[in-house]
C-alpha positions in Angstrom: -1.3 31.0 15.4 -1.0 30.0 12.0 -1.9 26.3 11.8 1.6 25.4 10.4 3.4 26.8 12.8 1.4 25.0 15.5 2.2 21.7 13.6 5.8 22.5 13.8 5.6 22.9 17.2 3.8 19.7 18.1 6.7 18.2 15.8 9.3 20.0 17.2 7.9 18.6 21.3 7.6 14.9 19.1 10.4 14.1 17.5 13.2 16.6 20.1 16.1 14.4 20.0 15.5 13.2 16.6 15.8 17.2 16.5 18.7 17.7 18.4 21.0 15.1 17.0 20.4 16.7 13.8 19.0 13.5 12.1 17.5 13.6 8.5 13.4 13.1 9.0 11.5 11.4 7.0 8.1 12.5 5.8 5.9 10.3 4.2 2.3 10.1 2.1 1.1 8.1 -0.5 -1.8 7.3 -3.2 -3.5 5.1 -4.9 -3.5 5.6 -8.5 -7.3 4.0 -9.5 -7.9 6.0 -11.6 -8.0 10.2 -12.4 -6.4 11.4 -9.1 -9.3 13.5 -7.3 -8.1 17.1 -6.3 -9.3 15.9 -2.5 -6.3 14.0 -2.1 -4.3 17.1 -2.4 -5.3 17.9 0.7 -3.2 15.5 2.9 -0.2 16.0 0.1 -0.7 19.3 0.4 -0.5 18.8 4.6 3.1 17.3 4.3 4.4 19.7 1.5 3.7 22.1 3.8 5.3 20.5 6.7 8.3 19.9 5.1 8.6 23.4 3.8 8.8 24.0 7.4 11.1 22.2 8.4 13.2 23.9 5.1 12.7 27.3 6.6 13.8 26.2 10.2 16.9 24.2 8.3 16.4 20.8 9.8 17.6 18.3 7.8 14.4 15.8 6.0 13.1 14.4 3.3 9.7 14.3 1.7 8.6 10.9 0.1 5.3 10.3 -2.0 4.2 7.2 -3.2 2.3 5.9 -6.1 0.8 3.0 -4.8 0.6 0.7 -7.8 0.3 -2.8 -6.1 -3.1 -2.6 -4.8 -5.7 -4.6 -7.2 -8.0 -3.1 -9.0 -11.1 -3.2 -7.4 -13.8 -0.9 -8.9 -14.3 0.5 -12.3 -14.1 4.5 -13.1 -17.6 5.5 -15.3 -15.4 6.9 -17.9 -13.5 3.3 -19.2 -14.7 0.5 -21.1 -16.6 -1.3 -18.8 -16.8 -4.2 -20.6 -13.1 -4.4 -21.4 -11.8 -3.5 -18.2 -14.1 -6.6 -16.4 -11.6 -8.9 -17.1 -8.8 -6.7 -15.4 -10.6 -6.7 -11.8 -8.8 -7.8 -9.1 -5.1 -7.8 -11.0 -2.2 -5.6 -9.1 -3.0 -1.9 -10.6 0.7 -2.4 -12.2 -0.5 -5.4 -14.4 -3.6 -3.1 -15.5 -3.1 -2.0 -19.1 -3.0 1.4 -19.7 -6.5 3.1 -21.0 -4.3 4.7 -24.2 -2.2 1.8 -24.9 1.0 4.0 -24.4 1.7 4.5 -20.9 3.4 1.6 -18.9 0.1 0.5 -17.8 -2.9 1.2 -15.9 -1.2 3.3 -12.7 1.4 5.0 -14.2 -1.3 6.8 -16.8 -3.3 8.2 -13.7 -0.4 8.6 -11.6 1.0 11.1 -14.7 -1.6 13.0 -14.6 -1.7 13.6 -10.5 1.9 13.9 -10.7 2.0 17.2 -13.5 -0.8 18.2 -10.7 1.6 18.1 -7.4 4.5 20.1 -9.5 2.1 22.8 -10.8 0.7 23.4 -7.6 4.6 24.3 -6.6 5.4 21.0 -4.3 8.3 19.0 -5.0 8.3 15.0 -3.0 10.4 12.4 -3.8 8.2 9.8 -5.6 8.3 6.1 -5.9 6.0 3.5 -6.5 4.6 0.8 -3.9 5.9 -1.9 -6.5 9.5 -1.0 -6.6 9.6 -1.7 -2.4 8.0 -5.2 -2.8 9.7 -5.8 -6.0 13.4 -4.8 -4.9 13.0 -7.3 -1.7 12.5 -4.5 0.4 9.5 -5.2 2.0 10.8 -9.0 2.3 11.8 -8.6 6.2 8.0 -6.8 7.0 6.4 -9.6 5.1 8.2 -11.9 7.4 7.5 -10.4 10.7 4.1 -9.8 9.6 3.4 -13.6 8.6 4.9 -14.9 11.7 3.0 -13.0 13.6 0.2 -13.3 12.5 -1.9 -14.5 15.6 -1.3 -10.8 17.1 -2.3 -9.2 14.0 -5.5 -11.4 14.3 -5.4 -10.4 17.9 -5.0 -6.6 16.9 -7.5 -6.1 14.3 -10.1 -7.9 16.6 -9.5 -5.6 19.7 -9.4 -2.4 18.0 -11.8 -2.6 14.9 -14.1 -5.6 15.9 -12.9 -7.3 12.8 -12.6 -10.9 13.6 -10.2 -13.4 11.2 -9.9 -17.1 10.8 -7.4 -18.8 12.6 -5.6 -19.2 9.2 -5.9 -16.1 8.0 -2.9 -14.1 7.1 -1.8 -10.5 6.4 -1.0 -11.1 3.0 -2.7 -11.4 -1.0 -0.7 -13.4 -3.2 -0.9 -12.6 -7.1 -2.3 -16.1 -8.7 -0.2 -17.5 -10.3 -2.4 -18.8 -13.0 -4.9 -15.7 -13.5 -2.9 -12.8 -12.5 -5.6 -11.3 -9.9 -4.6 -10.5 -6.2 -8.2 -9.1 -5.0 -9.0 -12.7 -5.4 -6.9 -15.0 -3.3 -6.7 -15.9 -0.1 -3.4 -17.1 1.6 -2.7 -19.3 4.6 -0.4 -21.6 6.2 3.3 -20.1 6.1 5.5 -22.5 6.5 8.9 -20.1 6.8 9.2 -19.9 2.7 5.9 -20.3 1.1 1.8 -19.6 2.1 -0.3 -21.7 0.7 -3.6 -19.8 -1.3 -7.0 -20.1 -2.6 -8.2 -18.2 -5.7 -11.3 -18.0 -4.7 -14.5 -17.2 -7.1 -16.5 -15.4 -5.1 -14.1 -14.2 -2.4 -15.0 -10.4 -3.5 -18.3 -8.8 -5.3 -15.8 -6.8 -7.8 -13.8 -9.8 -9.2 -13.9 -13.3 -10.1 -11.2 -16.1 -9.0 -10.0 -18.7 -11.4 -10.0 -21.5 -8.4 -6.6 -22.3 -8.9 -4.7 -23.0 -5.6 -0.6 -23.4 -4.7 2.0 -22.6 -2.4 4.1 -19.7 -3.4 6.8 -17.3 -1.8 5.2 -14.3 -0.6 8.7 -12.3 -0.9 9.9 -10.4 -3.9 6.8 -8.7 -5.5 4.5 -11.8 -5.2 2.4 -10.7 -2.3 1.6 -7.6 -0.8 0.7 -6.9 2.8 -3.0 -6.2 3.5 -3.7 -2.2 3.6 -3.5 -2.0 7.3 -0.6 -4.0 7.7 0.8 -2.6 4.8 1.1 1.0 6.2 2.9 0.2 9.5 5.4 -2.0 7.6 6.0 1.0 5.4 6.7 3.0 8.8 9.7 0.0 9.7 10.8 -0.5 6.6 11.4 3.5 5.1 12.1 4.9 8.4 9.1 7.5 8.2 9.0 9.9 11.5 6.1 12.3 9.7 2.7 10.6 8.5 -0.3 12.2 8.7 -3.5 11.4 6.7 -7.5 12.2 6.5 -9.5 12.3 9.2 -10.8 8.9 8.2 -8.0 6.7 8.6 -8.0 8.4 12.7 -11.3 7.6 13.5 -11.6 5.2 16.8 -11.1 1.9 15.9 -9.5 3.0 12.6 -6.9 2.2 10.0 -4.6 4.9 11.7 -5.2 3.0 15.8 -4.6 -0.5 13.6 -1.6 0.6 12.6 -0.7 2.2 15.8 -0.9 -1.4 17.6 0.8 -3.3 14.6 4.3 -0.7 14.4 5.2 -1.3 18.5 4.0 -5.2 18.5 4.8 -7.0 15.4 7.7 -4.5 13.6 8.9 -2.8 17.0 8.8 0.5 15.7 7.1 3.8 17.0 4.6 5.4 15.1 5.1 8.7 13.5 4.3 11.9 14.8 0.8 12.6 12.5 -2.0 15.1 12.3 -5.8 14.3 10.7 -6.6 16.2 8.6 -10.5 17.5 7.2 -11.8 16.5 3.6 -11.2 18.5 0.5 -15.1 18.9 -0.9 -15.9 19.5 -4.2 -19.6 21.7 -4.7 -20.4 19.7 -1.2 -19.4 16.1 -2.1 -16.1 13.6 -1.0 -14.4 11.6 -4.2 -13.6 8.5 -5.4 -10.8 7.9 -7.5 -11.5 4.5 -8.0 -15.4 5.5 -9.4 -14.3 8.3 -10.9 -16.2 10.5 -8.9 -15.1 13.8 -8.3 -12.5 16.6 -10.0 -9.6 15.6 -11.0 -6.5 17.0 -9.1 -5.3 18.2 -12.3 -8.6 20.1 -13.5 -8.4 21.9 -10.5 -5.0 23.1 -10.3 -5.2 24.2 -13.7 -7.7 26.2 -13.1 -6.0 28.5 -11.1 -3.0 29.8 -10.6 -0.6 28.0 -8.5 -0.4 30.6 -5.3 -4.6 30.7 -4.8 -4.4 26.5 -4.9 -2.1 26.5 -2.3 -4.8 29.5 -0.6 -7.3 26.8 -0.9 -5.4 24.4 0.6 -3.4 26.2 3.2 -6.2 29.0 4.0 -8.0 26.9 6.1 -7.1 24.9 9.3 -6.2 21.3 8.7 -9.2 20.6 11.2 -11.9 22.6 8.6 -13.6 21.5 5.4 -12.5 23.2 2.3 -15.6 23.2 0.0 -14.6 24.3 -3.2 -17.0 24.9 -5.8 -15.4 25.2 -9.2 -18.7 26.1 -10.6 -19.7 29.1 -8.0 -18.0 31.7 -6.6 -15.2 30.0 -4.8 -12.3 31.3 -7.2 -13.6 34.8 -7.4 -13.7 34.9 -3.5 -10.2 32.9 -3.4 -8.5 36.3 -5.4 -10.5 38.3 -3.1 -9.0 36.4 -0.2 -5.7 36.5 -1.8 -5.8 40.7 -2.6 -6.6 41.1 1.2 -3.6 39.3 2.4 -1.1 41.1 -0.2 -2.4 44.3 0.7 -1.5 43.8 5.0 1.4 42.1 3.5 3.1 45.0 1.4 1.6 47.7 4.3 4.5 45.7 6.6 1.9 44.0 8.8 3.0 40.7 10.3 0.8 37.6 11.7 -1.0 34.8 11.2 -2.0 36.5 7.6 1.2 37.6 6.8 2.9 33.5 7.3 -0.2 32.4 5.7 0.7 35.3 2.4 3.7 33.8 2.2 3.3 29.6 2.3 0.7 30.3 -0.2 4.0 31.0 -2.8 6.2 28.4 -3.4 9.7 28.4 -1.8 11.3 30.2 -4.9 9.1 33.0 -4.8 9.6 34.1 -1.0 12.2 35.5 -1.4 11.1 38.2 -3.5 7.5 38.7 -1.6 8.4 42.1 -0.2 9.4 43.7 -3.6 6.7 42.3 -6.1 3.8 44.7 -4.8 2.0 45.2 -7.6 -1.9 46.3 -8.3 -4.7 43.7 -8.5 -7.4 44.3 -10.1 -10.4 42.7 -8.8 -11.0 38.9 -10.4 -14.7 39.1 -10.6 -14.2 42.2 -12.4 -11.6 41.3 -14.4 -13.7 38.1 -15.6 -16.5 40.3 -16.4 -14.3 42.7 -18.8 -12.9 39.8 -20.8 -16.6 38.9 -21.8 -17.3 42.0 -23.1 -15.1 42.3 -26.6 -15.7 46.3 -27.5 -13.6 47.0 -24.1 -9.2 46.9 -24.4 -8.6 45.4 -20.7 -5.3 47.1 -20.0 -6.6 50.3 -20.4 -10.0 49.3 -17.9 -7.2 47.8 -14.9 -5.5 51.4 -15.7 -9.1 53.2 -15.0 -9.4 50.9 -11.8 -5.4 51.5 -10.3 -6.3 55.4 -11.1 -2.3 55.3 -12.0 0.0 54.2 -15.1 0.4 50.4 -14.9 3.8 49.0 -14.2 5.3 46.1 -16.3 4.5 43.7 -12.9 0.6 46.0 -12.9 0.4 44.6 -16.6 1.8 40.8 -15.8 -0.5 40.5 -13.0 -3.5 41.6 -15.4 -2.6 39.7 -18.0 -2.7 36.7 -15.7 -6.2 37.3 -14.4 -6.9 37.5 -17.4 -6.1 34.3 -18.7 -7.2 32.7 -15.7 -10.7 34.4 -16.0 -10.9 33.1 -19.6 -10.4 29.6 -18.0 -12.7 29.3 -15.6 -15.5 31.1 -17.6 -15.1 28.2 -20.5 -14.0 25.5 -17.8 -16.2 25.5 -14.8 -18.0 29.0 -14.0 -21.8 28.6 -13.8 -24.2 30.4 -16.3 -25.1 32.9 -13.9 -21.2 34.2 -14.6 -21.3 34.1 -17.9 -22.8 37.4 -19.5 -23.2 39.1 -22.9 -24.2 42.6 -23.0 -27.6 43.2 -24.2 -26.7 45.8 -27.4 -29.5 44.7 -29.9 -32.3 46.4 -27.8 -34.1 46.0 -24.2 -33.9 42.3 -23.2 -37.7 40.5 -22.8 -36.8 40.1 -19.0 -36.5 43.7 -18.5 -39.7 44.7 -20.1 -41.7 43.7 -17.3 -40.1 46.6 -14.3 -42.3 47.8 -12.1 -43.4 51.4 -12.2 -41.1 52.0 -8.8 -37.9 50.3 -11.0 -38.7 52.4 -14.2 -38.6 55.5 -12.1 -35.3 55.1 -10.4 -33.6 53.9 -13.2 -34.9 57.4 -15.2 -33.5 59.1 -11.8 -30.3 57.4 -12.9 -30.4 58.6 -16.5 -30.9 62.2 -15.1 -28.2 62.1 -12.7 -25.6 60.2 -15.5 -26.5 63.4 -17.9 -25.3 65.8 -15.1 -22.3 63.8 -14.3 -19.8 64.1 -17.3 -17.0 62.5 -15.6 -17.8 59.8 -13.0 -15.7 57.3 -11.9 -16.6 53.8 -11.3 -16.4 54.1 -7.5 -18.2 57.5 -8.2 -20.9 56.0 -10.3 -21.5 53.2 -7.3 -21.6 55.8 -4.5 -24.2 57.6 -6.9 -26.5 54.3 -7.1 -26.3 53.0 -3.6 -27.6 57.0 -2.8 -30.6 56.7 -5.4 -31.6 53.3 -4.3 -31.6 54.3 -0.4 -34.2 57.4 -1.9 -36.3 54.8 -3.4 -38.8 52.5 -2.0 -36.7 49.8 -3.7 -34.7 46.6 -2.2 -31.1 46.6 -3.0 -32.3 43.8 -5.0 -35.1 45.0 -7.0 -32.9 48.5 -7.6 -29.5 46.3 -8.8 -31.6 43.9 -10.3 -33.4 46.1 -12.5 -30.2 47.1 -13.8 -29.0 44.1 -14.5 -32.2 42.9 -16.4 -31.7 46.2 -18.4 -28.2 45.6 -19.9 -27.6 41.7 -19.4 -30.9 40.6 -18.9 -30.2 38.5 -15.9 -30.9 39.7 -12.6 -27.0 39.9 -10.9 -24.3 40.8 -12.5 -20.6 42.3 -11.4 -20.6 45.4 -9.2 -23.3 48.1 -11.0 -21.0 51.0 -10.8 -17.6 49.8 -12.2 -20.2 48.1 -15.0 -22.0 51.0 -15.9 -18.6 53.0 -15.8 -17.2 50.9 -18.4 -19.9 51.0 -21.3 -19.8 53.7 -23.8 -21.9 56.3 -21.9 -24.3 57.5 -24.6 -25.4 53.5 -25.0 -25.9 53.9 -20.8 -28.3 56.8 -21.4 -30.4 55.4 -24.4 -31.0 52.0 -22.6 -32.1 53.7 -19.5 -34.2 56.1 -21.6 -35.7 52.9 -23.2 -36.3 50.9 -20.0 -37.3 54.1 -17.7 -40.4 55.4 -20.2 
């Protein structure tokens, strides 16, 4: 079953009379804008989109919310700011952060622009808002108040789940100082009903300095915030959210998700969401930071590709499996290949797991139209392989591949590739990608062959001079039959090749690429390299 359409079911068992009485849902996901949005946090926004086009398709009434959580402090410094000017700013509420171009609003809102031009390329559509306009607006006001006057269970809570032990007068909260601005740095206690008391406190934190000025101020109205873990059940009680899923981090025993779990029923009475984990989004191997300014940035990513093999890299796998990709290697060649195999059972009329898969991989506007936009695609790798090589006119190559006329929707979907090849060959793609056709003479790496190599690439010169018209799949068949004669490897025969025209030793499939070059240039070079 298409992992999806399990979800759904697991929500549809969940939340049945919610369901039934035909009440709106509310789905809910959020992040913190630190800095450049990393494309890993796509992955959970990428879970909910997904979800809630669900629940579009099965026409139950809901709502998608995403937040920019701007209230958080800033607590650690991306590699690519001013180090030195942004010292001062650590520990201030992300929303009091100036802006790293002097233009935007400030500090959150230039990330969160950035991740946001991300979301709507990729073809999702959330409500957004921002964490400071809830605590701002009053409405977190009520949750701040449960959460302060109980805070002897939330004590209790975080030391029977997570271990973590608190001060008897600790409370969930971080006031903004009044004096220096910074939230990472105080520390509140004693609520009287109207005000906590706090602490700016100079070495409370290793990332920010306090001032060591001390008051009593209303936590309400945008001057505190809830700490994280009490801040994402209170969000729960105070939006209404029924959907909230998240990485596989926050569930972990003892967790942020099993916090939150105990603080929703016993301090804000309110059940917790129906919510799936969900595995990491790797880039080349590694998790991100947003707030080291590790990693690719959502938007790099997304513009990478086109929007349909994104959403195949996010929805191709299971929520409970990695997704590595690797803009650098061979991850967005394989994606198109991935993609190709899917339309092809798609437009032969199969239906299954592939064929739901084929079509949440589109955004909503474009499923309607699934069935009718068959169309030919030519192979990525190859394609990215043609556009390096400037003697060849790429229409008229796809045309040689289709072995047909191209249709305007043939010459779209080329023309795409195209551009999309040209991209990732500048952007991302490794050297080993990159080629340039040898035309000056017999590279130096190819003038070391082995006697074995020389001779089967003269038994290709012979059998290119009795072939006048060979295809590229012709031409392939012909090699793969001449290496199998040899005593050669697969490697040593292709690579041989390879190290002839390109002077590396891999390159894109040997046939199609030999097909392509001007034939009488094929025969010289092999004479050259064969003698």
């Amino acid at each position: 079953m298409f992992w999806l359409d399990r979800v759904f079911g697991q929500i549809e068992t969940s939340l049945a009379e919610k369901i039934r009485n035909k009440e709106r849902l509310l789905i809910r996901d959020e992040k913190t804008a630190s800095g450049r949005v990393h494309v890993g946090s796509m992955r959970a926004l990428g879970l909910h989109a997904a979800i809630s086009e669900r629940l579009e398709e099965a026409k139950i009434p809901h709502e998608f919310r995403y937040e920019i959580n701007d209230m958080d402090p800033m607590d650690g410094l991306p590699s690519y700011l001013d180090q030195e000017k942004y010292a001062k700013e650590m520990g201030k509420p992300l929303f009091a952060v100036p802006a790293p171009d002097g233009t935007a609003k400030n500090f959150a809102e230039y990330f969160a622009e950035d991740y946001i031009a991300a979301i709507h390329e990729a073809g999702f559509a959330p409500l957004l808002y921002r964490a400071s306009e809830l605590y701002f607006s009053g409405q977190m006001n009520g949750a701040i108040r449960h959460a302060l006057e109980k805070a002897a269970t939330v004590r209790k809570i975080y030391e029977e789940v997570s271990g973590a032990k608190r001060p008897g007068d600790w409370l969930p909260v971080t006031v903004i100082c009044e004096n220096c601005g910074k939230m990472g740095t105080t520390r509140a206690f004693d609520f009287d009903g109207e005000t906590v008391a706090y602490a700016c406190e100079p070495r409370l934190v290793a990332w920010a300095e306090g001032c060591e000025h001390s008051g009593r101020i209303s936590p309400f109205d945008g001057n505190a915030k809830l700490h994280w873990k009490v801040d994402w059940p209170a969000k729960w009680f105070v939006l209404g959210v029924d959907i909230e899923g998240g990485g596989k981090d926050h569930f972990t025993k003892g967790g942020s998700r099993d916090v939150g779990k105990r603080i929703t029923t016993e301090v804000f009475d309110y059940p917790e969401p129906f919510g799936v984990a969900n595995e990491f989004f790797l880039v080349g191997g590694k998790r991100m930071s947003s707030s080291r300014g590790q990693g690719s940035s959502a938007r790099d990513v997304v513009t990478l590709v086109p929007p349909r093999i994104f959403r195949l890299a996010l929805f191709g796998k299971d929520i409970n499996q990695q997704i590595n990709f690797d803009p650098k290697g061979d991850t967005i060649p394989l994606l198109f290949d991935q993609y190709d195999r899917l339309a092809a059972k798609y437009w032969e009329g199969v239906r299954d797991d592939d064929s739901r898969l084929f079509e949440y991989i589109h955004a909503v506007r474009e499923r309607a139209e699934l069935p009718e936009a068959k169309r030919f695609l030519p192979r990525f790798s190859q394609v990215a392989f043609a556009v390096q090589m400037p003697h060849l006119n790429l229409r008229q190559e796809i045309e040689k591949m289709k072995g047909a006329p191209l249709t305007e929707k043939d010459i779209e979907e080329g023309d795409l590739r195209a551009e999309y090849a040209r991209r990732w060959l500048e952007k991302a793609a490794d050297e080993e990608y990159k080629f340039t056709l040898a035309e000056d003479g017999v590279p130096e790496s190819a003038k070391n062959l082995s006697e074995a190599q020389k001779k089967a690439l003269g038994e290709v010169r012979e059998a290119l001079r009795s072939n006048q018209d060979l295809t590229g799949s012709d031409f392939h068949a012909l090699l793969h039959e001449i290496r199998q004669a040899s005593p050669l490897s697969a490697q040593e025969f292709f690579g041989a090749l390879y190290l002839s025209f390109l002077g590396k030793p891999s390159g894109p499939k040997a046939g199609w690429f030999l097909g392509i070059l001007p034939r009488e240039f094929v025969l010289h070079r092999l004479d050259e390299v064969s003698r």
